[in-house]
Steps between C-alpha positions, in 0.01 A plus 500: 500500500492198299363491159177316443510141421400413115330132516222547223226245471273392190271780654729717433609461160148429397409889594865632349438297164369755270764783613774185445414440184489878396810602740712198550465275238725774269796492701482108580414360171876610335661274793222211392618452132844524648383173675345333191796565270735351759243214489517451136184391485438260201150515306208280689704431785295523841621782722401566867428859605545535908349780625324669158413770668288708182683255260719727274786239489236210404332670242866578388572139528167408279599712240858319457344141467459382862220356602499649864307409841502873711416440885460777768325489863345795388144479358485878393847421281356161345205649405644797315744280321243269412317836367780613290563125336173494355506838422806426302385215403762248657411166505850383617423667888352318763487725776418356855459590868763284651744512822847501372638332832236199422453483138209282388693397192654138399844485563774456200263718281642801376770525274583869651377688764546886640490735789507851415534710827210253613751219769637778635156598677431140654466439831680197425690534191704185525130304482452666204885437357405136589173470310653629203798273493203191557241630230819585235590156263842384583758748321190770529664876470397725830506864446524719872436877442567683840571884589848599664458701790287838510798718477642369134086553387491842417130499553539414884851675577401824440202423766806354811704812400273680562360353821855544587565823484127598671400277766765291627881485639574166359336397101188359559469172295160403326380171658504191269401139483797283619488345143638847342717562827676169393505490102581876423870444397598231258681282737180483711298420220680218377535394877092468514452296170849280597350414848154337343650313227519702167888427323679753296420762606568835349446863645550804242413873640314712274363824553225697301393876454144594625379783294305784728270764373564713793623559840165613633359167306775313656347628836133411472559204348777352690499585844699288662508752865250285669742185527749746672318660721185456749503893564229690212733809602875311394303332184424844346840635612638218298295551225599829477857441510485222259272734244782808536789237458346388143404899401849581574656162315277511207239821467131475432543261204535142425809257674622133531590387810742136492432169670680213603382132497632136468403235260606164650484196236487144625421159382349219655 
């Protein structure tokens, strides 16, 4: 049985952006100011945010001086980021519903731009890599934030393991968007932002802890079983498995799990 194919939509993010911004933001945002320091951003420069998604990294990116543009095809996600600028507010946030493989932006703009695991989920990521490297000034800094393949994310591994050892005599693999197939190790990455244009480019590997309450948390909150399997009967078998794997790794109490990523650095 193949696993079932992950191609979300604006739709779909616009119903998932409340639990992203509760759920996901906290173990993406540590990766995102990985991206801005290797920007060095400088105070009032303009900075392009590719896929905002709830807009953690530009409200990062306000606070340091930047006066930042934050585009996502998502409604839901503009809208809440919009919410928490003025909330906040931050003036220096213009958040706007935008398609990142089109961007309705003047080209030789920005004096930095960013993709935090945002290019990786294109349908054509080289379009976007290509309207970055047109909107970014000449000499414009490009910051590339992708994830390395589910089994060095400690939040997804434990989920093929354990698929693995339930349903299936090879490893099932969770399916993902060409764009991560082909930038999830460093020479890939800097492949991808070589092959539109962007010039010295730099790839560093970083990895962050994810602090979990719980296992059973981990469980409700992060059930990953569906992408593995189409069967209701294998998803709860893996759930089960994955939930006595973490009690017997870590008892009823708090955990990190680790995470592996790429930061690839470019200039135009």
């Amino acid at each position: 049985m193949s696993a079932i194919d992950f191609k979300p939509g604006p739709k779909e993010w616009d119903t998932a952006t409340e639990a992203y911004a509760r759920l996901r933001e906290p173990l993406t945002l540590p990766y995102g100011l990985d991206t801005l320091e290797a920007l060095r951003l400088r105070h009032g420069e303009r900075l392009l945010d590719l896929a905002t998604g709830t807009g953690g990294v530009a409200l990062a990116a306000a606070r340091q001086g930047a006066k930042v543009v934050a585009v996502d095809w998502s409604p839901g996600m503009v809208g809440f980021l919009d919410a928490r600028a003025k909330k906040e507010g931050c003036e220096d946030v213009s958040a706007r519903v935008m398609d990142g493989q089109n961007l309705e932006l003047p080209a030789a703009h920005f004096d930095a731009a960013c993709s935090v695991f945002g290019i990786m989920f294109f349908p054509d990521h080289r379009a976007g890599l290509a309207e970055l490297l047109r909107v970014l000034k000449p000499g414009g800094r490009l910051g590339i934030t992708v994830w390395a393949s589910p089994s060095r994310m400690g939040h997804l591994g434990v989920w093929e393991q354990a698929a693995h050892r339930i349903c299936y005599p090879h490893a099932p693999q969770f399916a993902r968007p060409s764009a991560w197939l082909q930038m999830d190790t460093p020479e890939g990455l800097r492949h991808e932002m070589e092959a539109v244009g962007f010039r010295d480019v730099s790839v560093t590997r970083i990895a962050h802890r994810w602090n979990v309450p719980s296992a059973r948390w981990f469980i409700e909150n992060f059930d990953a079983s569906q992408v593995l399997s189409e069967s209701p009967e294998s998803r709860e078998r893996i759930r089960e498995s994955v939930l006595a794997q973490l009690d017997d790794e870590y008892g009823d109490g708090p955990f990190a799990l680790t995470a592996h990523a790429h930061i690839g650095v470019a200039t135009r």
